[in-house]
mmCIF file as Biopython writes it, N, C-alpha, C and O atoms, coordinates in Angstrom:
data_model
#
loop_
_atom_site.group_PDB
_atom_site.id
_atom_site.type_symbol
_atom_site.label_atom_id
_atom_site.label_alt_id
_atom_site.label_comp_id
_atom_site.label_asym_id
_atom_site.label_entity_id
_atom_site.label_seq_id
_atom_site.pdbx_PDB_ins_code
_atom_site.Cartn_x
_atom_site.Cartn_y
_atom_site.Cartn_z
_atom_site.occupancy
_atom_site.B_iso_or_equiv
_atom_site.auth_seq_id
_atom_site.auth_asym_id
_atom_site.pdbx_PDB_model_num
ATOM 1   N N  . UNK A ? 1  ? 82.847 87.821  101.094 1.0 0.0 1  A 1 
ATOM 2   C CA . UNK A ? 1  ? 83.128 88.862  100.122 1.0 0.0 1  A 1 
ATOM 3   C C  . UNK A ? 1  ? 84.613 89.179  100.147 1.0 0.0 1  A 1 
ATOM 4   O O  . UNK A ? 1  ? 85.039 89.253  101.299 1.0 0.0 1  A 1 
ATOM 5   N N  . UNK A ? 2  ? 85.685 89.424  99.029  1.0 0.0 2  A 1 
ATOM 6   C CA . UNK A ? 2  ? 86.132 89.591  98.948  1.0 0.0 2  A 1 
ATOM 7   C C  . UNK A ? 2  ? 86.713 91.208  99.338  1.0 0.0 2  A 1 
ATOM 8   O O  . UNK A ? 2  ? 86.285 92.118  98.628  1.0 0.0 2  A 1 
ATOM 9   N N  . UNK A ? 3  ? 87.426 91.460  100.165 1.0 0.0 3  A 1 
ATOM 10  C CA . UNK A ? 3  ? 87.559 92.811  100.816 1.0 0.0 3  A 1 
ATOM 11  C C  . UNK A ? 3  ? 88.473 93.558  99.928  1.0 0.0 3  A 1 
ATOM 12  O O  . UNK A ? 3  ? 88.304 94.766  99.763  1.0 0.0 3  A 1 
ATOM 13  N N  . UNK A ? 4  ? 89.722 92.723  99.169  1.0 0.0 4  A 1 
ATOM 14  C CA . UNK A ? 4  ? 90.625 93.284  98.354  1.0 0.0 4  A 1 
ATOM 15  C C  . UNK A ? 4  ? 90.057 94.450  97.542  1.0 0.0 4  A 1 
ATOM 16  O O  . UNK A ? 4  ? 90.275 95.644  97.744  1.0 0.0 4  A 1 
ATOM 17  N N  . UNK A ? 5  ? 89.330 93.932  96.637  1.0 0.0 5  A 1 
ATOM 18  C CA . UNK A ? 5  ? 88.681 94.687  95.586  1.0 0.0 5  A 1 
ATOM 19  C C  . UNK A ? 5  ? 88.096 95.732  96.220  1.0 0.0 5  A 1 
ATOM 20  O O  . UNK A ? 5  ? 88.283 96.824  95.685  1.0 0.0 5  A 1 
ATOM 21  N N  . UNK A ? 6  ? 87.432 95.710  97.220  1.0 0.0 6  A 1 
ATOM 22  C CA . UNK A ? 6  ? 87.148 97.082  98.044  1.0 0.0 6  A 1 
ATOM 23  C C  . UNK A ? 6  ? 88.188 98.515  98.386  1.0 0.0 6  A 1 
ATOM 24  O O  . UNK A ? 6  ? 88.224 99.711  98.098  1.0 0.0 6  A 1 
ATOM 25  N N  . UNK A ? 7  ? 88.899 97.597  99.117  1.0 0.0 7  A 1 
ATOM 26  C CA . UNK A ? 7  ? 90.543 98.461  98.967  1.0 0.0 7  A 1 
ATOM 27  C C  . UNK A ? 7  ? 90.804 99.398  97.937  1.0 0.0 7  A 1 
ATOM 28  O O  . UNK A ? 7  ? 90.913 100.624 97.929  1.0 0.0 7  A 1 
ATOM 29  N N  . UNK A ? 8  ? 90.923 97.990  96.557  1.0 0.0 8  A 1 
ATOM 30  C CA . UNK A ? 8  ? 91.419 98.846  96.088  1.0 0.0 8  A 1 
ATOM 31  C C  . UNK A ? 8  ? 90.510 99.567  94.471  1.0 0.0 8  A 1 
ATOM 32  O O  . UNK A ? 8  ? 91.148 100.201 93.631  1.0 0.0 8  A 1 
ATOM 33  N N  . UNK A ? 9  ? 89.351 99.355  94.366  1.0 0.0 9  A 1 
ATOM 34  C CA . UNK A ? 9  ? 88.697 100.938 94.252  1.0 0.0 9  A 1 
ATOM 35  C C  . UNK A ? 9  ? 88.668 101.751 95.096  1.0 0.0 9  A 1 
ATOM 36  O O  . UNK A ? 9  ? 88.929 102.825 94.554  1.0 0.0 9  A 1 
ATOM 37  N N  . UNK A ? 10 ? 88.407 101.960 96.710  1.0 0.0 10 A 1 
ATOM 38  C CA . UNK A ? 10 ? 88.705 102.965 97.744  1.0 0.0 10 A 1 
ATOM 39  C C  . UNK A ? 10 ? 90.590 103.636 97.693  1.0 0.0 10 A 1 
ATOM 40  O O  . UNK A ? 10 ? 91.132 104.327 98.556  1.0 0.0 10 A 1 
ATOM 41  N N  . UNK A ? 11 ? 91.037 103.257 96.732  1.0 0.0 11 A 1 
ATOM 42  C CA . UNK A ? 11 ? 92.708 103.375 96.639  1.0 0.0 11 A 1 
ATOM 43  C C  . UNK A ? 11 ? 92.944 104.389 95.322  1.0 0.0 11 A 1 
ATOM 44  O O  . UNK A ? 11 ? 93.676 105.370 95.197  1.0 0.0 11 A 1 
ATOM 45  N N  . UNK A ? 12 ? 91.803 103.589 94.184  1.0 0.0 12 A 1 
ATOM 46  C CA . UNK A ? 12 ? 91.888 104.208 93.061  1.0 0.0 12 A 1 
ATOM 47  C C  . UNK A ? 12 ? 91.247 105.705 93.343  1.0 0.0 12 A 1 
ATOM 48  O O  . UNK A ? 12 ? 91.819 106.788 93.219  1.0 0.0 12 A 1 
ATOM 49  N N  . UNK A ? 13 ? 89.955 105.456 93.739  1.0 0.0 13 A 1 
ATOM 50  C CA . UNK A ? 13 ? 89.454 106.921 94.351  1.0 0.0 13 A 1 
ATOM 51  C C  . UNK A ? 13 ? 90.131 108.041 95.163  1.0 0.0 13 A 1 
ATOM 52  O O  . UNK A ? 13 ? 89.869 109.239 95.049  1.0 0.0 13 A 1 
ATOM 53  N N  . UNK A ? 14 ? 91.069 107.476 96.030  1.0 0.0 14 A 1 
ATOM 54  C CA . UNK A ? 14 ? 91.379 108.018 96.830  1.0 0.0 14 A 1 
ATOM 55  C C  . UNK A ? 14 ? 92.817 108.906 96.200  1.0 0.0 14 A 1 
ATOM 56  O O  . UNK A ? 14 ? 93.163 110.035 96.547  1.0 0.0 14 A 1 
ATOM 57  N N  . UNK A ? 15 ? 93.496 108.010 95.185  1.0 0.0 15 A 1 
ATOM 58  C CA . UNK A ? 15 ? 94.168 108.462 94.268  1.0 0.0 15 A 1 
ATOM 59  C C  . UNK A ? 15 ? 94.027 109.505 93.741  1.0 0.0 15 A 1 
ATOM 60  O O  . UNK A ? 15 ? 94.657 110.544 93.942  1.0 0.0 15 A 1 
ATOM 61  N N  . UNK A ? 16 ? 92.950 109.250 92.823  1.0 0.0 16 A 1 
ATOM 62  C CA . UNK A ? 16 ? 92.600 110.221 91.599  1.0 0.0 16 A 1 
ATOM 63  C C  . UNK A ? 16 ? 92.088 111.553 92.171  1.0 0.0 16 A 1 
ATOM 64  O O  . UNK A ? 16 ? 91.971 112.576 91.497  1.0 0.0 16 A 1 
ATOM 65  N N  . UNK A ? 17 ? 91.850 111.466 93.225  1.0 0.0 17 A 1 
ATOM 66  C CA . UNK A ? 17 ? 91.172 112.714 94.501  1.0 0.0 17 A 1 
ATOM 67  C C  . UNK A ? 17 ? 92.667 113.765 94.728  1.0 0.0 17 A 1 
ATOM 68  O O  . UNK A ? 17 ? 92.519 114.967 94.952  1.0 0.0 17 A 1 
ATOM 69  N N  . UNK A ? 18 ? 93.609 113.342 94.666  1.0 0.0 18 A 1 
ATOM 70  C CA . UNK A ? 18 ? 94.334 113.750 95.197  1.0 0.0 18 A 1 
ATOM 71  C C  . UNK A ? 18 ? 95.393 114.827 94.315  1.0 0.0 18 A 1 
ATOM 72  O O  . UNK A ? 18 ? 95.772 115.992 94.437  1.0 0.0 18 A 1 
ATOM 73  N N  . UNK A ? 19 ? 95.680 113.338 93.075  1.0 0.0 19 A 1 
ATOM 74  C CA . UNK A ? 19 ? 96.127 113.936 91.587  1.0 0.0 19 A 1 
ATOM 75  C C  . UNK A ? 19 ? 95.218 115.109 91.324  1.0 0.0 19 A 1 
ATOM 76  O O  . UNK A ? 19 ? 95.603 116.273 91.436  1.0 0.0 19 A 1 
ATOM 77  N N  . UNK A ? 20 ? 94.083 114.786 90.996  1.0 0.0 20 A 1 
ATOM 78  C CA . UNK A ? 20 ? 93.049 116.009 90.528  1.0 0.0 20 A 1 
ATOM 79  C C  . UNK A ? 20 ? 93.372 117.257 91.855  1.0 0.0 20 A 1 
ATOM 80  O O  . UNK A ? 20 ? 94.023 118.255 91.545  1.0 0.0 20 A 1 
ATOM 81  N N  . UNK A ? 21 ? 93.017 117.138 92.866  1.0 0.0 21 A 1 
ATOM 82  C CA . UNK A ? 21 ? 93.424 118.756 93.677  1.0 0.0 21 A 1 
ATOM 83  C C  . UNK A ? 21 ? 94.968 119.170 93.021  1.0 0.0 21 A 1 
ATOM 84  O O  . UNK A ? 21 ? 94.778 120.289 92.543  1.0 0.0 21 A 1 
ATOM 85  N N  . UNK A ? 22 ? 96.219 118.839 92.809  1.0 0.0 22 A 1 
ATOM 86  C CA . UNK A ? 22 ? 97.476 118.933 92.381  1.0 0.0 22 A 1 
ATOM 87  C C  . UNK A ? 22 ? 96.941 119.854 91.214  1.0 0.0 22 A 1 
ATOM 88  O O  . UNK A ? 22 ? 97.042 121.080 91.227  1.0 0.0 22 A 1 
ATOM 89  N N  . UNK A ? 23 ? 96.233 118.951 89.984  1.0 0.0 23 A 1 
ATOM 90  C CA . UNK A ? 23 ? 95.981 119.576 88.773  1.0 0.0 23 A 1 
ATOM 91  C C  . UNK A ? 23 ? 95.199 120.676 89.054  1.0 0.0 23 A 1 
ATOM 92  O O  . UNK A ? 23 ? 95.632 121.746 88.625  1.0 0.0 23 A 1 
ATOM 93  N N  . UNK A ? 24 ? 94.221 120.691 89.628  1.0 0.0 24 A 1 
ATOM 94  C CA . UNK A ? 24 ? 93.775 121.992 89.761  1.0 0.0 24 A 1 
ATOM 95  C C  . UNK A ? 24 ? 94.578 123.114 89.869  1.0 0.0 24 A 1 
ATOM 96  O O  . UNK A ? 24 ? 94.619 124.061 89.084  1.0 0.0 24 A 1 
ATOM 97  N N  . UNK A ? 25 ? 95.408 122.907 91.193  1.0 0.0 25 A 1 
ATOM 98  C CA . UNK A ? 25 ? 96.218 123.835 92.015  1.0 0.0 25 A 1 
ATOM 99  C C  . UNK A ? 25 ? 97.438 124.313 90.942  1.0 0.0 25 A 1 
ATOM 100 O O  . UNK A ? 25 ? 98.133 125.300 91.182  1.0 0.0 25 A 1 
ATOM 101 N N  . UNK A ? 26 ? 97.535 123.838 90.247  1.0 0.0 26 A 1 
ATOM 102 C CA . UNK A ? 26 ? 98.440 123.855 89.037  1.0 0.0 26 A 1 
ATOM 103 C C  . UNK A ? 26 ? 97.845 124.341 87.629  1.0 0.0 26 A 1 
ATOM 104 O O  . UNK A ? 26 ? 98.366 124.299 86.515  1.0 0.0 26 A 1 
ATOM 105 N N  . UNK A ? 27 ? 96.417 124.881 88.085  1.0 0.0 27 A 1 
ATOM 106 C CA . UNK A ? 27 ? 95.432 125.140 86.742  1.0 0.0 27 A 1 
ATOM 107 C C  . UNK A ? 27 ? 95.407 124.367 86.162  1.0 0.0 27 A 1 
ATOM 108 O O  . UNK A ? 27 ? 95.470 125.041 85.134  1.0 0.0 27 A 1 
ATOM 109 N N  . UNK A ? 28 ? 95.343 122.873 85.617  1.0 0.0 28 A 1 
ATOM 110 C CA . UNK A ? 28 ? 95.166 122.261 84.698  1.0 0.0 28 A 1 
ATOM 111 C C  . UNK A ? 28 ? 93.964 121.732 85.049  1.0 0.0 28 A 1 
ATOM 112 O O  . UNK A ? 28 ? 93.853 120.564 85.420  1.0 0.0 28 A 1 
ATOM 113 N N  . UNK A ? 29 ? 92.945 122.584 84.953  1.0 0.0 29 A 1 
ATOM 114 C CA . UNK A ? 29 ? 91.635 122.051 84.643  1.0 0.0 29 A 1 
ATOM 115 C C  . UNK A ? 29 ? 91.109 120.827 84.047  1.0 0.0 29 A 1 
ATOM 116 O O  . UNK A ? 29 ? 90.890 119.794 84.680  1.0 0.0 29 A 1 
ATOM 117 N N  . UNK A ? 30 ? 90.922 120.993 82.823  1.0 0.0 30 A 1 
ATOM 118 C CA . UNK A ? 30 ? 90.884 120.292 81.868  1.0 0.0 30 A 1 
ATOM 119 C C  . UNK A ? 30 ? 92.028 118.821 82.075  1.0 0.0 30 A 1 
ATOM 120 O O  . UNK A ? 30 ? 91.403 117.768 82.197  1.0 0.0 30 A 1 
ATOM 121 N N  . UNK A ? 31 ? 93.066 118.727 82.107  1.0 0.0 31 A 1 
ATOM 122 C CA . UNK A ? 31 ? 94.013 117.589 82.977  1.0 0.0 31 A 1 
ATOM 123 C C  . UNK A ? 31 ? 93.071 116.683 83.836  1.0 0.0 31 A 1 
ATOM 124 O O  . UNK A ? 31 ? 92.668 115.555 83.556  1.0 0.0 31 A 1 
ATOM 125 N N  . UNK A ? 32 ? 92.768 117.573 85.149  1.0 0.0 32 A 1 
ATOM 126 C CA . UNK A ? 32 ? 91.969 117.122 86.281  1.0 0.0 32 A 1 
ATOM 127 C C  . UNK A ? 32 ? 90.436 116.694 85.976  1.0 0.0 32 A 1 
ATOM 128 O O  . UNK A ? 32 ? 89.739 116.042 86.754  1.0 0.0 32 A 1 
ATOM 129 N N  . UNK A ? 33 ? 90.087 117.114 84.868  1.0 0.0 33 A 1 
ATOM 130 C CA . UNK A ? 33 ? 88.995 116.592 84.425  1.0 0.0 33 A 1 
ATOM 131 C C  . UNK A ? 33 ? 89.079 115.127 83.458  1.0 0.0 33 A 1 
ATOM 132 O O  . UNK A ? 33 ? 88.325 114.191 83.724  1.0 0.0 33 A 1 
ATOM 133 N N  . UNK A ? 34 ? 89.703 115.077 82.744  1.0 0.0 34 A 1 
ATOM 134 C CA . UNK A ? 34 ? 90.113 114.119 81.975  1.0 0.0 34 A 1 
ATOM 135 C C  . UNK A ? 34 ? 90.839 112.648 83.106  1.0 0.0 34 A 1 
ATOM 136 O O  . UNK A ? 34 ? 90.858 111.464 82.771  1.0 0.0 34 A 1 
ATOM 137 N N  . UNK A ? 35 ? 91.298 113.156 84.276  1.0 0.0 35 A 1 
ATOM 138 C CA . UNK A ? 35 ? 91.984 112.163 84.835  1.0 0.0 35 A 1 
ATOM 139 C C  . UNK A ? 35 ? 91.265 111.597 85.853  1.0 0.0 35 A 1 
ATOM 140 O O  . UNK A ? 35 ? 91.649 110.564 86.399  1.0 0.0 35 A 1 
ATOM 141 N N  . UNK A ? 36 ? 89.647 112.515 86.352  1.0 0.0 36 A 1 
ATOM 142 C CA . UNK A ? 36 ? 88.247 111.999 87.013  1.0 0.0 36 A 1 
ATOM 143 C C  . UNK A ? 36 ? 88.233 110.965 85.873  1.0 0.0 36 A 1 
ATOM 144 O O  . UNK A ? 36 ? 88.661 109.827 86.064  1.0 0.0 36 A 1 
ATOM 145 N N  . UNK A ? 37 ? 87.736 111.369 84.679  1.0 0.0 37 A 1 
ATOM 146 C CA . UNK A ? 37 ? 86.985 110.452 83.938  1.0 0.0 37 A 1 
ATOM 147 C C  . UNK A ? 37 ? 87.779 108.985 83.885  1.0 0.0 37 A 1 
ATOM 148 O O  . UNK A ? 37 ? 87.252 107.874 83.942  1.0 0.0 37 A 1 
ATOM 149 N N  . UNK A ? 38 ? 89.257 109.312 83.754  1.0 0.0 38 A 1 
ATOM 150 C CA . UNK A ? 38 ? 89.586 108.003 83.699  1.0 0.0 38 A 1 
ATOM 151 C C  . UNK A ? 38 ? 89.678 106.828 84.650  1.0 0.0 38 A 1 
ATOM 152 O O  . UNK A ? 38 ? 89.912 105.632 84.475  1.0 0.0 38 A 1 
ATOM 153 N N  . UNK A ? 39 ? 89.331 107.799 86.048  1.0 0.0 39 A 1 
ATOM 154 C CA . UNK A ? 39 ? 89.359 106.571 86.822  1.0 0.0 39 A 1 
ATOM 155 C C  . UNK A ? 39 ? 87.932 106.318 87.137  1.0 0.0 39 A 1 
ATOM 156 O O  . UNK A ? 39 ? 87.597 105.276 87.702  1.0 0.0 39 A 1 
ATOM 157 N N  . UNK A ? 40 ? 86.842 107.486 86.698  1.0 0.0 40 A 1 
ATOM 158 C CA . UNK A ? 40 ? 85.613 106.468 86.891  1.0 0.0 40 A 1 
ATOM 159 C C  . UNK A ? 40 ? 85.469 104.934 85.779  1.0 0.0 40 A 1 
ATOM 160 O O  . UNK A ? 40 ? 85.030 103.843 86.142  1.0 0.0 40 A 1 
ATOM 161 N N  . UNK A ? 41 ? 85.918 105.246 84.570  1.0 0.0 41 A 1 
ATOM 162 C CA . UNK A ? 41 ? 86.145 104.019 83.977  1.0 0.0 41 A 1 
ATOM 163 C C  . UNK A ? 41 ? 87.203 102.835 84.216  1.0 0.0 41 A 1 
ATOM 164 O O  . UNK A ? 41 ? 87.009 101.728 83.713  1.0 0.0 41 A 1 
ATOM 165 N N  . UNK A ? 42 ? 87.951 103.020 84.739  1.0 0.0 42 A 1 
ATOM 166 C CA . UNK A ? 42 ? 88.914 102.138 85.614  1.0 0.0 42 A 1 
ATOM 167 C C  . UNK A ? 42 ? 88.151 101.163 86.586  1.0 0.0 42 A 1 
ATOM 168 O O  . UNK A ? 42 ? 88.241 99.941  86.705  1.0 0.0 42 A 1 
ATOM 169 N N  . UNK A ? 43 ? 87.267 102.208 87.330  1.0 0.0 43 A 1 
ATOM 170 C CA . UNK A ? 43 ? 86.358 101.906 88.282  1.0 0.0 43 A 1 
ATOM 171 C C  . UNK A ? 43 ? 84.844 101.013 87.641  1.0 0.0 43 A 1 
ATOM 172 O O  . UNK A ? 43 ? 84.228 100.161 88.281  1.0 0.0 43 A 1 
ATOM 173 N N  . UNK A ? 44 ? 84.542 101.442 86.394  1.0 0.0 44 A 1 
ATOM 174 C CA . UNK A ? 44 ? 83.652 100.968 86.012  1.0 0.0 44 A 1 
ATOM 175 C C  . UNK A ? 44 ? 84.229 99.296  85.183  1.0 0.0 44 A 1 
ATOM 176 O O  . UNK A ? 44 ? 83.409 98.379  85.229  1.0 0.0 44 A 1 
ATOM 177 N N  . UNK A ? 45 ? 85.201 99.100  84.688  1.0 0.0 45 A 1 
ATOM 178 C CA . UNK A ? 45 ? 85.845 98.139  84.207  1.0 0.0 45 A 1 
ATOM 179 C C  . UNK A ? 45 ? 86.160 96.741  85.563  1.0 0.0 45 A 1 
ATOM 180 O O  . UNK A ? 45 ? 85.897 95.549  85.405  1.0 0.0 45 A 1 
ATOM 181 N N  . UNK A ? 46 ? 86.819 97.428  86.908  1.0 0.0 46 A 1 
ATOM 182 C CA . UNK A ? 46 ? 86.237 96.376  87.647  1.0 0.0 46 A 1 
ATOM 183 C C  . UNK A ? 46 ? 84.836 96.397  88.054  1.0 0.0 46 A 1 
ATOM 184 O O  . UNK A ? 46 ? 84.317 95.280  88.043  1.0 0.0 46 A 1 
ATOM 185 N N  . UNK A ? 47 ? 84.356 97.011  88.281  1.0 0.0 47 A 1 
ATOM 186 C CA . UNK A ? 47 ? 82.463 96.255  88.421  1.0 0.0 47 A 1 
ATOM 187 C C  . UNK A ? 47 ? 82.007 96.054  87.382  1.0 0.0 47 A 1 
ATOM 188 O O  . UNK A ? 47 ? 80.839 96.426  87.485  1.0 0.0 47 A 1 
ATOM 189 N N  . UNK A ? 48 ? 82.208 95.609  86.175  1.0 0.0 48 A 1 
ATOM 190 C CA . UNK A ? 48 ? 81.752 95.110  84.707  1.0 0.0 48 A 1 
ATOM 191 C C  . UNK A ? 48 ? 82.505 93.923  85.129  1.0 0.0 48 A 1 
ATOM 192 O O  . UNK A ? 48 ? 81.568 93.131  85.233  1.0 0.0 48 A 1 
ATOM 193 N N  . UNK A ? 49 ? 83.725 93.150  85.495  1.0 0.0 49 A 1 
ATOM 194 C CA . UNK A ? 49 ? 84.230 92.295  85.690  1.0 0.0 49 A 1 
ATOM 195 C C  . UNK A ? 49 ? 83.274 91.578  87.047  1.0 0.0 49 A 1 
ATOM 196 O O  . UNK A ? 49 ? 82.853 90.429  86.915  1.0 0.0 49 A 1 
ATOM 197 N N  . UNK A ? 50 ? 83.053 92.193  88.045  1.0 0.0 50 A 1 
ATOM 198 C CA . UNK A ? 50 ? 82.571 91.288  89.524  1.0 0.0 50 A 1 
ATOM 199 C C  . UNK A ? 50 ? 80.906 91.232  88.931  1.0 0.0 50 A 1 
ATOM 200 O O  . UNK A ? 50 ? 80.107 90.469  89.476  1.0 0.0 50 A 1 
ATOM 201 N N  . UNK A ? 51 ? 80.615 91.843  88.129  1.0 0.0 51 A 1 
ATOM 202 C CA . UNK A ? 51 ? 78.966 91.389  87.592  1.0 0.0 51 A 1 
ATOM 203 C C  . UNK A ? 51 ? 79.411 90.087  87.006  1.0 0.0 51 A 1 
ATOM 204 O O  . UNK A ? 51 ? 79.046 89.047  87.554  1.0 0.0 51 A 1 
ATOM 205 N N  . UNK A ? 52 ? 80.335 90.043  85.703  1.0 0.0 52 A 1 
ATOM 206 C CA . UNK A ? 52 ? 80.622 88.913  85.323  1.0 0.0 52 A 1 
ATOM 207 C C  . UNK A ? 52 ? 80.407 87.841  85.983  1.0 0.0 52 A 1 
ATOM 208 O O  . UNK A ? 52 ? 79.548 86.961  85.925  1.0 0.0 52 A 1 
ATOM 209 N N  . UNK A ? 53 ? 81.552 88.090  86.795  1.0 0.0 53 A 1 
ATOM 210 C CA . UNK A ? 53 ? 81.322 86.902  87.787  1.0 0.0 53 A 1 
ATOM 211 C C  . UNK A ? 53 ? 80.436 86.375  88.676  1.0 0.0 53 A 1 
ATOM 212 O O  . UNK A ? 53 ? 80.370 85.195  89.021  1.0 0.0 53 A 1 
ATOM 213 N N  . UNK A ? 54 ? 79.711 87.344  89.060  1.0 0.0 54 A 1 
ATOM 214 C CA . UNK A ? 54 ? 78.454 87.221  89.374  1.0 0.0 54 A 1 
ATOM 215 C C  . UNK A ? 54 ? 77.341 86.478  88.670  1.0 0.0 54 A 1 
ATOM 216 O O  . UNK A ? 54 ? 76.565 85.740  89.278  1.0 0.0 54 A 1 
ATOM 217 N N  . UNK A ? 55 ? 77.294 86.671  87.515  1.0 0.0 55 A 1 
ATOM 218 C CA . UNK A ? 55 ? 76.232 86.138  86.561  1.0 0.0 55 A 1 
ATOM 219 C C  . UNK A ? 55 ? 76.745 84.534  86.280  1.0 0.0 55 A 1 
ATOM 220 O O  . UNK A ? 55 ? 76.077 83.523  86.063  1.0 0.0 55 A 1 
ATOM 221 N N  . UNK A ? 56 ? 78.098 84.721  86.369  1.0 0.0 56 A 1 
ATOM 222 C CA . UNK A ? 56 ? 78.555 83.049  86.068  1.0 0.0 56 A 1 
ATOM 223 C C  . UNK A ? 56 ? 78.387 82.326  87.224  1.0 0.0 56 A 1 
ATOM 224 O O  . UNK A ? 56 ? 78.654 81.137  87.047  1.0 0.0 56 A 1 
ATOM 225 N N  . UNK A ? 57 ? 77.989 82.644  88.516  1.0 0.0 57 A 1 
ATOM 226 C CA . UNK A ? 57 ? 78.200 81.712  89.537  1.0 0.0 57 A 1 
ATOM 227 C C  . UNK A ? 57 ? 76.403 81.844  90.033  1.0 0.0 57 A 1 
ATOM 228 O O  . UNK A ? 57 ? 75.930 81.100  90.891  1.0 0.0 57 A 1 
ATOM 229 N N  . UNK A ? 58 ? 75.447 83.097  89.192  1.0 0.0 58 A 1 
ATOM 230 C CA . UNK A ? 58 ? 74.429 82.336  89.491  1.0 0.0 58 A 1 
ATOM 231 C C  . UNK A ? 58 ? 73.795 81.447  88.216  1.0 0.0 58 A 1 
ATOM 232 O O  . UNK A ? 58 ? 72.732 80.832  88.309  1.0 0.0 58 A 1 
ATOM 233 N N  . UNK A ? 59 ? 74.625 81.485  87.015  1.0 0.0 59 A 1 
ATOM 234 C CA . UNK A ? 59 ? 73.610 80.959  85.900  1.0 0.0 59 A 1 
ATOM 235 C C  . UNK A ? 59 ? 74.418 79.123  86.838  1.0 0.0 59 A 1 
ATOM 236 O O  . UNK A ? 59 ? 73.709 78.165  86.529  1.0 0.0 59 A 1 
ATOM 237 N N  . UNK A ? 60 ? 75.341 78.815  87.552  1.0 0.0 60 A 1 
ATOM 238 C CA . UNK A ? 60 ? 76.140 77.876  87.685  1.0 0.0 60 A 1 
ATOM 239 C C  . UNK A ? 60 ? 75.045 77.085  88.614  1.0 0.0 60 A 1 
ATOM 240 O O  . UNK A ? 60 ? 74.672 75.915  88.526  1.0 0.0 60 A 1 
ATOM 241 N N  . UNK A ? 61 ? 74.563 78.356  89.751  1.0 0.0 61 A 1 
ATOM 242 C CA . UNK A ? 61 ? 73.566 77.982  90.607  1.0 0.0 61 A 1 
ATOM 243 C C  . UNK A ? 61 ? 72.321 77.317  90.095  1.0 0.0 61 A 1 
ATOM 244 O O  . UNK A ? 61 ? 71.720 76.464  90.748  1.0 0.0 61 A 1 
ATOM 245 N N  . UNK A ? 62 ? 72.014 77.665  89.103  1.0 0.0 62 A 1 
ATOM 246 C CA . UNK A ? 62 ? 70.439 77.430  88.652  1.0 0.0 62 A 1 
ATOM 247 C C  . UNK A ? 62 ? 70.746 76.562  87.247  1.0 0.0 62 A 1 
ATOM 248 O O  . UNK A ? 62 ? 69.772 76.243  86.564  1.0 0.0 62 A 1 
ATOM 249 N N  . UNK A ? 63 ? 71.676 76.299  86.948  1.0 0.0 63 A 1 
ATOM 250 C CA . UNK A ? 63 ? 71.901 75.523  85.881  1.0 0.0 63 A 1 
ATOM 251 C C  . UNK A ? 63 ? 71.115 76.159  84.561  1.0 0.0 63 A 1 
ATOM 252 O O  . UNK A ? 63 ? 70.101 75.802  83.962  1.0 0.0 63 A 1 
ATOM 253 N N  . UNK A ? 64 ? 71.900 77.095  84.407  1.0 0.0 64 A 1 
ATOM 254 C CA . UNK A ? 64 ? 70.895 77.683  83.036  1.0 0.0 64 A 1 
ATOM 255 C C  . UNK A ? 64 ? 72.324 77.664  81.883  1.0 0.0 64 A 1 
ATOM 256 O O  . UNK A ? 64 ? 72.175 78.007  80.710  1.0 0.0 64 A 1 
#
């Protein structure tokens, strides 16, 4: 398994955790909300990619 990609969603998370307390602390609610969402889709864009790949290396397996 590739460990990189682990990293670095645990990087992106760890990020956006951090930005968002700032925005809060700064009242920008709404900011800190908008900037969760974007990295759960960040986050969701690489695991839409490692399914990909996933599906290509078992349709590769089974010859479909």
């Amino acid at each position: 398994m590739n460990i990189d990609i682990l990293f670095r969603i645990a990087g992106i998370g760890i990020l956006i955790s951090v930005l968002c307390i700032v925005l809060k602390q700064a009242q920008k609610q709404e900011q800190a909300e908008m900037l969760t969402l974007a990295g759960v889709v960040v986050v969701l864009i690489i695991v839409v990619q490692l399914m990909n790949q996933l599906f290509t290396v078992v349709r590769s397996v089974f010859n479909i």
